[in-house]
mmCIF file as Biopython writes it, N, C-alpha, C and O atoms, coordinates in Angstrom:
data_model
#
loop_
_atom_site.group_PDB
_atom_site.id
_atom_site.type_symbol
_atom_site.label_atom_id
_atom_site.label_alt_id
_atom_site.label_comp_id
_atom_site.label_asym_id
_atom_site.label_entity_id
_atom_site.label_seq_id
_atom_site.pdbx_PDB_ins_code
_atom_site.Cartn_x
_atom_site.Cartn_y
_atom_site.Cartn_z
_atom_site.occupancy
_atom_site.B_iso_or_equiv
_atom_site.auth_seq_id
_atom_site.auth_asym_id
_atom_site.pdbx_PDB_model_num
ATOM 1   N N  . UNK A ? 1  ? -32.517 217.651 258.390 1.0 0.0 1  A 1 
ATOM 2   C CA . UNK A ? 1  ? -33.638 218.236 259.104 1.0 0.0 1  A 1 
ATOM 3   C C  . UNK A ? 1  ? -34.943 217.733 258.479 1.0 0.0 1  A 1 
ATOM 4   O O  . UNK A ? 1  ? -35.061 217.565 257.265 1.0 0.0 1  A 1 
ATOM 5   N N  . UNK A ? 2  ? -35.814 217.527 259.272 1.0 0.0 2  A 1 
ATOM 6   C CA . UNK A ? 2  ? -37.200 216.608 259.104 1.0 0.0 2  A 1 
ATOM 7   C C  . UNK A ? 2  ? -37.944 218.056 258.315 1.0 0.0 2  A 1 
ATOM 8   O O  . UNK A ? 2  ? -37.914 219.219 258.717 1.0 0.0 2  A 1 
ATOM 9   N N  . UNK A ? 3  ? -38.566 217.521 257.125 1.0 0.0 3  A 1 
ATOM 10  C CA . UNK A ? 3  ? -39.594 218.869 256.190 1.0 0.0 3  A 1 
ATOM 11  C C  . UNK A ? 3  ? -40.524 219.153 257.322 1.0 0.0 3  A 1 
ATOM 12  O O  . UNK A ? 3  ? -40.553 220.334 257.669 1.0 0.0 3  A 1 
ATOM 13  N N  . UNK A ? 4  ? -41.202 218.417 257.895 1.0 0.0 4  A 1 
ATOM 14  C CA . UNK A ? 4  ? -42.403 218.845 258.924 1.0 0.0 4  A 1 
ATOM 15  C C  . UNK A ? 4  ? -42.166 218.506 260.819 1.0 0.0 4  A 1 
ATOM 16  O O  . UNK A ? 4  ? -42.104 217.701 261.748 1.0 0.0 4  A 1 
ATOM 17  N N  . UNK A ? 5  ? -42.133 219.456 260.484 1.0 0.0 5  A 1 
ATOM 18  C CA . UNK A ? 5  ? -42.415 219.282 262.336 1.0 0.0 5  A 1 
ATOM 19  C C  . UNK A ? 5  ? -43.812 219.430 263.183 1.0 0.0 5  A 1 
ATOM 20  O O  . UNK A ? 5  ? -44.499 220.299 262.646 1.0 0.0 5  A 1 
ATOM 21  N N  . UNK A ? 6  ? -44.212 219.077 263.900 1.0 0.0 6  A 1 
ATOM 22  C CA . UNK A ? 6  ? -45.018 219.025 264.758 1.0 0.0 6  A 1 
ATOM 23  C C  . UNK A ? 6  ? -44.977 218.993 266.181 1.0 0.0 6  A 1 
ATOM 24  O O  . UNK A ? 6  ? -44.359 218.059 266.693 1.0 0.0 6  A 1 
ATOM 25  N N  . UNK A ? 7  ? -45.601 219.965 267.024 1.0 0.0 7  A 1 
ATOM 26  C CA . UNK A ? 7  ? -45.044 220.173 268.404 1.0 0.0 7  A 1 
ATOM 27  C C  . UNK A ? 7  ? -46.158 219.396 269.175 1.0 0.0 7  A 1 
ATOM 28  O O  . UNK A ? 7  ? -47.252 219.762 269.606 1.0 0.0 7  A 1 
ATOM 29  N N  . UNK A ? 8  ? -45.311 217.844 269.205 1.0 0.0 8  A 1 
ATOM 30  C CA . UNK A ? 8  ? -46.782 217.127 269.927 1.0 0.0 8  A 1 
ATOM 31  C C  . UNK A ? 8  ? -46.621 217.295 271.169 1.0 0.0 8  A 1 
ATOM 32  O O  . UNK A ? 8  ? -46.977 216.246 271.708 1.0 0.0 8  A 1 
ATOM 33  N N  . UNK A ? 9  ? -46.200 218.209 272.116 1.0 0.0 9  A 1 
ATOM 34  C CA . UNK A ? 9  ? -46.812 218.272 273.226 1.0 0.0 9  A 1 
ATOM 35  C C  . UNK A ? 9  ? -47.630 219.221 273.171 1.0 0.0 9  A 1 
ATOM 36  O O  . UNK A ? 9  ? -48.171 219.475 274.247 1.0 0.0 9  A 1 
ATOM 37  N N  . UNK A ? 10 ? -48.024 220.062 272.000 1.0 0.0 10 A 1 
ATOM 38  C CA . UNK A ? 10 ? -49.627 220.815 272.229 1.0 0.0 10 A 1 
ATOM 39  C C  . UNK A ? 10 ? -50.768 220.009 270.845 1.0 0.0 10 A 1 
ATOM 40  O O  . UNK A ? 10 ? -51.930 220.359 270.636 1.0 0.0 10 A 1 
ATOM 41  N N  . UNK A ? 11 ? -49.946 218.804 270.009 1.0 0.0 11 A 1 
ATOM 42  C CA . UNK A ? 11 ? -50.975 218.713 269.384 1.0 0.0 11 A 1 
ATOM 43  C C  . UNK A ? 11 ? -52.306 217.968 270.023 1.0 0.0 11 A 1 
ATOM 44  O O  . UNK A ? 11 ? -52.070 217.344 271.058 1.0 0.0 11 A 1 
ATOM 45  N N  . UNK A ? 12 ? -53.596 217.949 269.577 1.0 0.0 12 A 1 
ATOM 46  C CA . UNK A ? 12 ? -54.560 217.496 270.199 1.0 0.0 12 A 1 
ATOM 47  C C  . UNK A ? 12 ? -55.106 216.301 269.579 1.0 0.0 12 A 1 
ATOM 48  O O  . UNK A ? 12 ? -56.032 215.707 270.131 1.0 0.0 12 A 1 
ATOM 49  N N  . UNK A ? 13 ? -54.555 215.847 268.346 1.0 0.0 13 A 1 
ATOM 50  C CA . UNK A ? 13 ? -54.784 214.662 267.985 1.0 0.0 13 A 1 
ATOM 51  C C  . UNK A ? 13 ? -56.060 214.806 267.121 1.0 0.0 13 A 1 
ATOM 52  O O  . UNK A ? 13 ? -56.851 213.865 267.060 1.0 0.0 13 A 1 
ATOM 53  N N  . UNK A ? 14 ? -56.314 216.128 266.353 1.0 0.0 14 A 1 
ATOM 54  C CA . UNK A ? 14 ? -57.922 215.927 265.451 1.0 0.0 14 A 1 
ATOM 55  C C  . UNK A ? 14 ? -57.548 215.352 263.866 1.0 0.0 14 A 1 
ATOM 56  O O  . UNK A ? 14 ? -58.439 215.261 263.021 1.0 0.0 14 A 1 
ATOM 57  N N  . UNK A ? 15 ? -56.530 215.086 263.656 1.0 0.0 15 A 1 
ATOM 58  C CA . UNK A ? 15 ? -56.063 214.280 262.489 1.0 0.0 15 A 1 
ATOM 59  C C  . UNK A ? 15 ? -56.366 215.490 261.184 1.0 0.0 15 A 1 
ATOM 60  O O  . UNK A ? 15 ? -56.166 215.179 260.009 1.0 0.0 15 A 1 
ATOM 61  N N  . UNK A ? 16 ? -56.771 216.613 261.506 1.0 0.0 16 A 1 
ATOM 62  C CA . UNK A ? 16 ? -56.940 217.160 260.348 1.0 0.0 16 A 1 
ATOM 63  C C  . UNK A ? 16 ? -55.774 216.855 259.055 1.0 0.0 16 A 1 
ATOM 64  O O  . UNK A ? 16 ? -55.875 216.278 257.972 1.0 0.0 16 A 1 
ATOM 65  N N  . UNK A ? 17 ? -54.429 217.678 259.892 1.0 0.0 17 A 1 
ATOM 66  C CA . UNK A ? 17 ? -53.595 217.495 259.263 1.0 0.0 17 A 1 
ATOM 67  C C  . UNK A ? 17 ? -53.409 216.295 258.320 1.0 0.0 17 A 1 
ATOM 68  O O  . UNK A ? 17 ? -53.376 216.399 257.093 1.0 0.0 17 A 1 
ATOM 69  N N  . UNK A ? 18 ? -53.305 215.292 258.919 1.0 0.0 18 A 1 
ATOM 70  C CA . UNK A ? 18 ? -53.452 214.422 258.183 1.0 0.0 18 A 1 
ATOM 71  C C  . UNK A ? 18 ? -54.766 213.630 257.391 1.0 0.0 18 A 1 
ATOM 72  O O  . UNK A ? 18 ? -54.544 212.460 257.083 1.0 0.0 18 A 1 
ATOM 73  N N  . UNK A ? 19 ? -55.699 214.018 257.152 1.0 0.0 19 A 1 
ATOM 74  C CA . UNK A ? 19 ? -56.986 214.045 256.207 1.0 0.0 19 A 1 
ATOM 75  C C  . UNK A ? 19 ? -56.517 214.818 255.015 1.0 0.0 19 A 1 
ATOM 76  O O  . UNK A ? 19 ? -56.447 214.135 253.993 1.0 0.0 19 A 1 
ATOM 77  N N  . UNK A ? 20 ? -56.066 216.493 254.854 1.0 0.0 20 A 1 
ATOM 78  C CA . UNK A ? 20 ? -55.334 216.770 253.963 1.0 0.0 20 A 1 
ATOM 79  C C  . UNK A ? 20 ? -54.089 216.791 253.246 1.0 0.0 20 A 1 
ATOM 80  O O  . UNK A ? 20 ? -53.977 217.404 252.184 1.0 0.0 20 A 1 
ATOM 81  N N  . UNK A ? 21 ? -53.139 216.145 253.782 1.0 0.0 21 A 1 
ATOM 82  C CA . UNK A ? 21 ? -52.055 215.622 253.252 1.0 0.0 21 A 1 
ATOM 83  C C  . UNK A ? 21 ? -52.205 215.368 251.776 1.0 0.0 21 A 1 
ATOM 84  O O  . UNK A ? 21 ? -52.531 214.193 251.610 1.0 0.0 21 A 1 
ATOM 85  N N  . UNK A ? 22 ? -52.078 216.088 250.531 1.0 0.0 22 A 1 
ATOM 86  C CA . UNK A ? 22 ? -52.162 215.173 249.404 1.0 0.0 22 A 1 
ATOM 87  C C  . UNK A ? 22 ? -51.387 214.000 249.011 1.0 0.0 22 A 1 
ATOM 88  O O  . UNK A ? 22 ? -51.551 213.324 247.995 1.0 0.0 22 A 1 
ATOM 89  N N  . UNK A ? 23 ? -50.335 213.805 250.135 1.0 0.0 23 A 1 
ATOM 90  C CA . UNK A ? 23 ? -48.840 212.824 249.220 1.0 0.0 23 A 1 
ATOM 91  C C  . UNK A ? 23 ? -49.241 211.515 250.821 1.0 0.0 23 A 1 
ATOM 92  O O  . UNK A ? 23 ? -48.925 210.344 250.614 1.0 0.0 23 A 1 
ATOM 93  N N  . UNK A ? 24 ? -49.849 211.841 252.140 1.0 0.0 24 A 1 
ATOM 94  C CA . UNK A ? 24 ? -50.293 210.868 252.864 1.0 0.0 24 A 1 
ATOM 95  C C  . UNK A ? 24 ? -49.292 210.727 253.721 1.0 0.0 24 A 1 
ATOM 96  O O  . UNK A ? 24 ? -49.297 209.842 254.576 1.0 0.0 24 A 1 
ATOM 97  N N  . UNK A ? 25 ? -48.105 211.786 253.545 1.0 0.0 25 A 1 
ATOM 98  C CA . UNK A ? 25 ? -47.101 211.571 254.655 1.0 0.0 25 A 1 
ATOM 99  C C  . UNK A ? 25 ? -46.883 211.899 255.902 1.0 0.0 25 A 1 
ATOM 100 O O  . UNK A ? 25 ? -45.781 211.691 256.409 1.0 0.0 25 A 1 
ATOM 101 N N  . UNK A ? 26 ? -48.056 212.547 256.693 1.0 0.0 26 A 1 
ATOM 102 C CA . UNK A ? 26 ? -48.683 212.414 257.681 1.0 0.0 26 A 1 
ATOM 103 C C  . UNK A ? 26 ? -49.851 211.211 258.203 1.0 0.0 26 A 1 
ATOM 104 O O  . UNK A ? 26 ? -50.892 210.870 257.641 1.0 0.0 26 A 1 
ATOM 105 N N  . UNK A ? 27 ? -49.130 210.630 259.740 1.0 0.0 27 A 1 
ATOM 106 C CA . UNK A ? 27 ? -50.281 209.860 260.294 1.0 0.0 27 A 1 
ATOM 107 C C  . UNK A ? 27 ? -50.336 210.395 261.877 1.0 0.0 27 A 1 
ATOM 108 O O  . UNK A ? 27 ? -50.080 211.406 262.532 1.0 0.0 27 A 1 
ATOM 109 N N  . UNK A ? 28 ? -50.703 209.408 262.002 1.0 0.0 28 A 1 
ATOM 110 C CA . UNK A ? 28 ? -51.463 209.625 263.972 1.0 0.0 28 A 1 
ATOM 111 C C  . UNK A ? 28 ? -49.936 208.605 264.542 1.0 0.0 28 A 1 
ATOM 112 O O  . UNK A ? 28 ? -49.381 207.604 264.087 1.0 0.0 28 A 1 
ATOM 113 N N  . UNK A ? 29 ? -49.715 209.422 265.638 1.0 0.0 29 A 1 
ATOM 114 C CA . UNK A ? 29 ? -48.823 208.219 266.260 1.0 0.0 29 A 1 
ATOM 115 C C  . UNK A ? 29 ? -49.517 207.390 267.200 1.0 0.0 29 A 1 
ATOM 116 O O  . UNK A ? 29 ? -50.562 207.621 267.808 1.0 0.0 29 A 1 
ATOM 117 N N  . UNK A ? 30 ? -48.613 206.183 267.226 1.0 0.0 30 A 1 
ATOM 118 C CA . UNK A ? 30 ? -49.043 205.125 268.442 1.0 0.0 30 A 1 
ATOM 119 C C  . UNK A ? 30 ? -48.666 206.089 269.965 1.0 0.0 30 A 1 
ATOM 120 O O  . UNK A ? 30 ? -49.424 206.331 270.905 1.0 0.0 30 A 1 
ATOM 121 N N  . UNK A ? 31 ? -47.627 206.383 269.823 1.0 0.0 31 A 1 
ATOM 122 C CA . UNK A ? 31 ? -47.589 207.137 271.338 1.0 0.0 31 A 1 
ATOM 123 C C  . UNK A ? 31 ? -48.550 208.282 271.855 1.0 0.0 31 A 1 
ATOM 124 O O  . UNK A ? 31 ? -49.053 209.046 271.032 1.0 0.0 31 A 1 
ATOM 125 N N  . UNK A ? 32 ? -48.748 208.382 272.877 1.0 0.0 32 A 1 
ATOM 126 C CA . UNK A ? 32 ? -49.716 209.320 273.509 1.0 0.0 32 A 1 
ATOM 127 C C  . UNK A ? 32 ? -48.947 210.338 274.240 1.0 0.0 32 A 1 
ATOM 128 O O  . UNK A ? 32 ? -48.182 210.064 275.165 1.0 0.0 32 A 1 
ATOM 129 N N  . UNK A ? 33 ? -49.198 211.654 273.747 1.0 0.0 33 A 1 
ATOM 130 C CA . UNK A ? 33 ? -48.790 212.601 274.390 1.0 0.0 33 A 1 
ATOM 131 C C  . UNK A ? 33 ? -49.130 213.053 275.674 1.0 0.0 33 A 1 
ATOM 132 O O  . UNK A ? 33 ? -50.060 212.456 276.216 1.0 0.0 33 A 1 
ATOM 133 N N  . UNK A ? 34 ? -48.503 214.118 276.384 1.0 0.0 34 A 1 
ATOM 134 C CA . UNK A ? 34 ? -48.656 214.802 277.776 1.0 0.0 34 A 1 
ATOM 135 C C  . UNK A ? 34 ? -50.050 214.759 277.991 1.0 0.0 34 A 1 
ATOM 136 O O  . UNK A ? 34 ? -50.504 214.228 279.004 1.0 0.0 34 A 1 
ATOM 137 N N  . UNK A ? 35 ? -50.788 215.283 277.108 1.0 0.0 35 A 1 
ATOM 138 C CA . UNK A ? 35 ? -52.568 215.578 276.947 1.0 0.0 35 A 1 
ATOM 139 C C  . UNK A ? 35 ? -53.164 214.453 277.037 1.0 0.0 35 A 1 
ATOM 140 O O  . UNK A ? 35 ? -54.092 214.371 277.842 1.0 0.0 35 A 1 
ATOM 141 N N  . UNK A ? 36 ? -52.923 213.700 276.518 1.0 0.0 36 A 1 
ATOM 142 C CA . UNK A ? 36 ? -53.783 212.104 276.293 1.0 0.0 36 A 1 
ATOM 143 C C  . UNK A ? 36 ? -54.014 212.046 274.650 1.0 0.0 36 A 1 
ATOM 144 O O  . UNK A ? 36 ? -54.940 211.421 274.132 1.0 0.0 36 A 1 
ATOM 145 N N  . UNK A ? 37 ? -53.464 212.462 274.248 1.0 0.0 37 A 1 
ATOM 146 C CA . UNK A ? 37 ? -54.151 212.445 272.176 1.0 0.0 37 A 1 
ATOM 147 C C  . UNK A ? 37 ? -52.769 212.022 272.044 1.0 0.0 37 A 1 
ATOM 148 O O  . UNK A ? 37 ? -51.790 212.470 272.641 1.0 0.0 37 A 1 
ATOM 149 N N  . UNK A ? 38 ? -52.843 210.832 270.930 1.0 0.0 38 A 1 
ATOM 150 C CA . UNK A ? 38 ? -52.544 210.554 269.741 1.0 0.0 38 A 1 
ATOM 151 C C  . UNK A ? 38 ? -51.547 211.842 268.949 1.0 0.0 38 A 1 
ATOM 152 O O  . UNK A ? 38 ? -52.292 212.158 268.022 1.0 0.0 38 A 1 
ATOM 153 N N  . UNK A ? 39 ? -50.663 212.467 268.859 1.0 0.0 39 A 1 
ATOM 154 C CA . UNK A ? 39 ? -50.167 213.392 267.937 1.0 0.0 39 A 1 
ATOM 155 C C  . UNK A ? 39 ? -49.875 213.098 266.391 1.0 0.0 39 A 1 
ATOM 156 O O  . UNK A ? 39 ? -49.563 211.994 265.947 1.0 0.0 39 A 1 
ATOM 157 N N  . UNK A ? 40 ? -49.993 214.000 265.820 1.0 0.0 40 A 1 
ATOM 158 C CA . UNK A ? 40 ? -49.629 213.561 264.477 1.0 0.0 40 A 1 
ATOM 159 C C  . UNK A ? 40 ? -48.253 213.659 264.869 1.0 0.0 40 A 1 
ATOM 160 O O  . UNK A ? 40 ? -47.697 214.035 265.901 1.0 0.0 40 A 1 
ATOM 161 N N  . UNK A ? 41 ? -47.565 212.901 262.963 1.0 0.0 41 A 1 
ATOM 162 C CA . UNK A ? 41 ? -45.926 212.563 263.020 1.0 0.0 41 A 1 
ATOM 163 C C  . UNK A ? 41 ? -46.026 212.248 261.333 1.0 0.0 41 A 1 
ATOM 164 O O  . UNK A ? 41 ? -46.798 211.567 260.658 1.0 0.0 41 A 1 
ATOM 165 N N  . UNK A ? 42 ? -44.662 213.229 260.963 1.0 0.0 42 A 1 
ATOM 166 C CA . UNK A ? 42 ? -44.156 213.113 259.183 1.0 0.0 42 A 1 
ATOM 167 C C  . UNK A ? 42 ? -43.861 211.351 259.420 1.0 0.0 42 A 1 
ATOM 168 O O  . UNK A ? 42 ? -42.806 210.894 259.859 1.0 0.0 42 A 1 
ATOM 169 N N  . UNK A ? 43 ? -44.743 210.756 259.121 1.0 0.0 43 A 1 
ATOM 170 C CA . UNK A ? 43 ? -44.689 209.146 258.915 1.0 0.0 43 A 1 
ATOM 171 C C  . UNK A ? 43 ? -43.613 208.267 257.571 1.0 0.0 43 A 1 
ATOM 172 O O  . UNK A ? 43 ? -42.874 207.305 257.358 1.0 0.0 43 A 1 
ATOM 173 N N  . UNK A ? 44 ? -44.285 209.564 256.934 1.0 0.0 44 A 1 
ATOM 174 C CA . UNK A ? 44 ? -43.042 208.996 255.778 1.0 0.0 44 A 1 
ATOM 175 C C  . UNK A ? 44 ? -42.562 210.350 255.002 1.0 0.0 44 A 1 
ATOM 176 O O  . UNK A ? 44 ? -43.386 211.079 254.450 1.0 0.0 44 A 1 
ATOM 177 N N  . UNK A ? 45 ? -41.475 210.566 255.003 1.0 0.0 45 A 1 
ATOM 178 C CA . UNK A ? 45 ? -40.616 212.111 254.958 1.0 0.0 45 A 1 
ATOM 179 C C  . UNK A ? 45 ? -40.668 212.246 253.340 1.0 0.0 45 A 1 
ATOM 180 O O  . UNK A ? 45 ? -41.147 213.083 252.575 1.0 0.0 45 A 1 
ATOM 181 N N  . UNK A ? 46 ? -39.897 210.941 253.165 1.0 0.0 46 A 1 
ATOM 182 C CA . UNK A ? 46 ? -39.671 210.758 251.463 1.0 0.0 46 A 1 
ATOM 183 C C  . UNK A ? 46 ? -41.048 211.638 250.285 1.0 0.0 46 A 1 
ATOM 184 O O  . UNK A ? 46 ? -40.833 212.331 249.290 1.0 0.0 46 A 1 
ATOM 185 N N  . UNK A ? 47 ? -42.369 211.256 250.896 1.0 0.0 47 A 1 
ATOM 186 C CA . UNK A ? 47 ? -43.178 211.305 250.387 1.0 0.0 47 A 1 
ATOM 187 C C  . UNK A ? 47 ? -43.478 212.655 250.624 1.0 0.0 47 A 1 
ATOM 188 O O  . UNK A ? 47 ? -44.168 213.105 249.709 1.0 0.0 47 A 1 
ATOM 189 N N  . UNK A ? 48 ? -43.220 213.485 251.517 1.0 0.0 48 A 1 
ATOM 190 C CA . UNK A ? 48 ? -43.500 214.989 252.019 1.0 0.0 48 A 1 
ATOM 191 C C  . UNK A ? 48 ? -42.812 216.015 250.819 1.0 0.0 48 A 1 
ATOM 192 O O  . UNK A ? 48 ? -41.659 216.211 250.436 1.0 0.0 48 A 1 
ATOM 193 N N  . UNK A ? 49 ? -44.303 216.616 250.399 1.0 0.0 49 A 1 
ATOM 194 C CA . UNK A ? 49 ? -43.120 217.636 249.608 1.0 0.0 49 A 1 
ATOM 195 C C  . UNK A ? 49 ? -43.267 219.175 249.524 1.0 0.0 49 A 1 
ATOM 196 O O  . UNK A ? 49 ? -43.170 220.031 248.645 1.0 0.0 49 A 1 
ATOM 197 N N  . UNK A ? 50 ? -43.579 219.122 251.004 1.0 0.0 50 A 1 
ATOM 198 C CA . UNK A ? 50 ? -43.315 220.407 251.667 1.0 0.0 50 A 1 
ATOM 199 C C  . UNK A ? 50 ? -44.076 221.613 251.048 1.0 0.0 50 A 1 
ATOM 200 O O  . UNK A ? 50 ? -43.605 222.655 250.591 1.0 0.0 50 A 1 
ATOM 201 N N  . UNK A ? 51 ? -45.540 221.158 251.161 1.0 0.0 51 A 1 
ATOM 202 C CA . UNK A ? 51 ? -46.721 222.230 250.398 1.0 0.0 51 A 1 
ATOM 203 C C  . UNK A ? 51 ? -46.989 223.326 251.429 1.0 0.0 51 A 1 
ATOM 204 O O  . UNK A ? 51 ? -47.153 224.514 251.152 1.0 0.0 51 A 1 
ATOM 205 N N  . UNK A ? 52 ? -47.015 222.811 252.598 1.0 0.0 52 A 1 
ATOM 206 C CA . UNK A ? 52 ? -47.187 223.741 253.715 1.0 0.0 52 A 1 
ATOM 207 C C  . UNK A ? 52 ? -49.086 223.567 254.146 1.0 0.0 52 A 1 
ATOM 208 O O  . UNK A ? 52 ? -49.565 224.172 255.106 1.0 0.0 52 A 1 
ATOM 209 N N  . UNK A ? 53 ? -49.721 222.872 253.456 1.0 0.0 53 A 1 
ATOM 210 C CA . UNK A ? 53 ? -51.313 222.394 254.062 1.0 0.0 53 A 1 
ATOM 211 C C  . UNK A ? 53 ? -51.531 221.937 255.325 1.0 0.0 53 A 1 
ATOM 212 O O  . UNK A ? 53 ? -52.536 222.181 255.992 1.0 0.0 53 A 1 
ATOM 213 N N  . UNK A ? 54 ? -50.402 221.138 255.730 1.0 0.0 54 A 1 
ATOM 214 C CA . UNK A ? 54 ? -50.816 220.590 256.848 1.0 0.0 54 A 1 
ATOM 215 C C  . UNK A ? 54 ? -50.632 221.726 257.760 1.0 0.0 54 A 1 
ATOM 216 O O  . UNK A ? 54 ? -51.284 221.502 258.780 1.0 0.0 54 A 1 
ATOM 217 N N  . UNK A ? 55 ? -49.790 223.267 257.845 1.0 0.0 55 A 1 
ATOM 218 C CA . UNK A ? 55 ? -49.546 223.403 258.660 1.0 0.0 55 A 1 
ATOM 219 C C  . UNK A ? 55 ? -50.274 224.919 258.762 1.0 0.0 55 A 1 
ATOM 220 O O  . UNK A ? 55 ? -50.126 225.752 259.656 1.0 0.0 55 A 1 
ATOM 221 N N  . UNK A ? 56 ? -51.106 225.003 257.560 1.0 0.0 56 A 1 
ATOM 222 C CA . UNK A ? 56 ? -52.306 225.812 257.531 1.0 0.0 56 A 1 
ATOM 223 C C  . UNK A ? 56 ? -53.980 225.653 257.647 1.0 0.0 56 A 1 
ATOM 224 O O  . UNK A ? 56 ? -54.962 226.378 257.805 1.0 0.0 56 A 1 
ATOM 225 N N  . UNK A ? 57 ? -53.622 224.068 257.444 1.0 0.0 57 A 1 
ATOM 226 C CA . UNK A ? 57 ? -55.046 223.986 257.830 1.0 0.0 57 A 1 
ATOM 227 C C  . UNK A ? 57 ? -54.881 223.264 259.543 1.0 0.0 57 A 1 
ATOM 228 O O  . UNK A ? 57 ? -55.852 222.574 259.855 1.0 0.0 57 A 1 
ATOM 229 N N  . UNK A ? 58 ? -54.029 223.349 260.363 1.0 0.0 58 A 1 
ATOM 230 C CA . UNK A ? 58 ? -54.056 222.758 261.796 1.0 0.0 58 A 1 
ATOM 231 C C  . UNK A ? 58 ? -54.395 224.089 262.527 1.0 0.0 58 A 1 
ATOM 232 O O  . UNK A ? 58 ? -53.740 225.126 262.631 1.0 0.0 58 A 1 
ATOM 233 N N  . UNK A ? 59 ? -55.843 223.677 263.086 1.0 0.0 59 A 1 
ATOM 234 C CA . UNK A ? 59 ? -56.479 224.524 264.252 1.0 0.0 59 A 1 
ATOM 235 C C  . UNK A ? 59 ? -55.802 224.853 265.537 1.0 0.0 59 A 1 
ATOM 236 O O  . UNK A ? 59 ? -56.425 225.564 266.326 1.0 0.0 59 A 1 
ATOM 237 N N  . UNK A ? 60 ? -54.359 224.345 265.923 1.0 0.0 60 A 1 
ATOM 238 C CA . UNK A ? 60 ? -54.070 224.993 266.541 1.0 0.0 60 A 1 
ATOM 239 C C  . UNK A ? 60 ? -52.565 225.223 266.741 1.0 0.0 60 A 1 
ATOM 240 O O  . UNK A ? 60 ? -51.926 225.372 267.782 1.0 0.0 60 A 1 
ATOM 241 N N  . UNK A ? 61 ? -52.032 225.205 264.981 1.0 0.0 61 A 1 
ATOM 242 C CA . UNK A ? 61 ? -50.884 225.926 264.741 1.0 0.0 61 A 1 
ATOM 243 C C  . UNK A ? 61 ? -49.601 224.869 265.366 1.0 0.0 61 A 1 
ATOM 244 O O  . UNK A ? 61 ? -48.554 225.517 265.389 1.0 0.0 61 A 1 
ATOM 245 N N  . UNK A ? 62 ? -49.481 224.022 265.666 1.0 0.0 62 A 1 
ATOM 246 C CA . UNK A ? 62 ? -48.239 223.313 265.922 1.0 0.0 62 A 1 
ATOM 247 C C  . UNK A ? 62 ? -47.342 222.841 265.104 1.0 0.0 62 A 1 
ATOM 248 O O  . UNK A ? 62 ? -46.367 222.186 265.471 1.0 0.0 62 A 1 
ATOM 249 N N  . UNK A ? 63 ? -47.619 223.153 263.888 1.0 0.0 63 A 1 
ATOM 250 C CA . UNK A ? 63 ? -46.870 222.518 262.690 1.0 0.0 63 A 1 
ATOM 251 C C  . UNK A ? 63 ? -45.894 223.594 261.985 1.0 0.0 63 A 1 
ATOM 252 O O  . UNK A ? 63 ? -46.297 224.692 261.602 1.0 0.0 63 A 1 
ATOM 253 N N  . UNK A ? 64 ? -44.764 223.214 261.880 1.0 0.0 64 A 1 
ATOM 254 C CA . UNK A ? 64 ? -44.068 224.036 260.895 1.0 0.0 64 A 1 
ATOM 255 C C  . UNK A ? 64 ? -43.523 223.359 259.703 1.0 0.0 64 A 1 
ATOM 256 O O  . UNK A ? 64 ? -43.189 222.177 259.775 1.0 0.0 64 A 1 
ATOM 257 N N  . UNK A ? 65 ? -43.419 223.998 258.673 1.0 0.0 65 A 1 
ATOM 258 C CA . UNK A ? 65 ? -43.278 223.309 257.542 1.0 0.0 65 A 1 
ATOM 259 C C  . UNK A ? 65 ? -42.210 223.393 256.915 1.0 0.0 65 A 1 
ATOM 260 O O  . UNK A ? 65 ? -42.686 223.688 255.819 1.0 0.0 65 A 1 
ATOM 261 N N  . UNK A ? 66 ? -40.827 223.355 256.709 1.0 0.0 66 A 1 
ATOM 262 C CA . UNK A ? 66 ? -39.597 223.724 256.046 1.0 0.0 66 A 1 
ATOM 263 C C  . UNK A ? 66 ? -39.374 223.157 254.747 1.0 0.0 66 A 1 
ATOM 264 O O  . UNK A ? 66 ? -39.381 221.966 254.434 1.0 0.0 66 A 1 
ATOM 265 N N  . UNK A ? 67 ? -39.120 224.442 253.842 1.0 0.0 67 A 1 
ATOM 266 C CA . UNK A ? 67 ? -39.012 223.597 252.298 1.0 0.0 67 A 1 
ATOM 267 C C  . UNK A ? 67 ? -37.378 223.437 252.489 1.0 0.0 67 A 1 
ATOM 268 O O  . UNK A ? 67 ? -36.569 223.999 253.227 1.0 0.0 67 A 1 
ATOM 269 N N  . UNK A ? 68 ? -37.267 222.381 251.453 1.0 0.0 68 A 1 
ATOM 270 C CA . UNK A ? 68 ? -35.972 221.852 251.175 1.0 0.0 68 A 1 
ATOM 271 C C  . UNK A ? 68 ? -35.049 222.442 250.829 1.0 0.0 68 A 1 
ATOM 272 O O  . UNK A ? 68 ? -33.985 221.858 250.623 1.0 0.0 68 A 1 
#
């Protein structure tokens, strides 16, 4: 099971999440969602170590965070 999830059919693409990432294992995807934005995506898992930031500082809650 993936540490981070993200429900990109409501994310909106403001990259917060990924600005605070301390380990950078969040990015923007190339694909475009239902909305027209960019969604974030755990880009590199390895590096995720499941602090739970990304999914407290996202304005509109699509992220869940599962520790290991």
């Amino acid at each position: 099971m993936k540490k981070v999830v993200v429900n990109e059919a409501k994310c909106k693409g403001c990259g917060v999440c990924v600005n605070f990432c301390p380990k950078s294992a969040l990015a923007m995807a190339d694909r475009i969602n239902s909305k027209g934005y960019h969604p974030a995506e755990l880009a590199n898992e390895a590096a995720c170590i499941s602090c739970g930031i990304c999914g407290r500082v996202c304005p509109d809650a699509v992220i869940e965070v599962f520790k290991p």
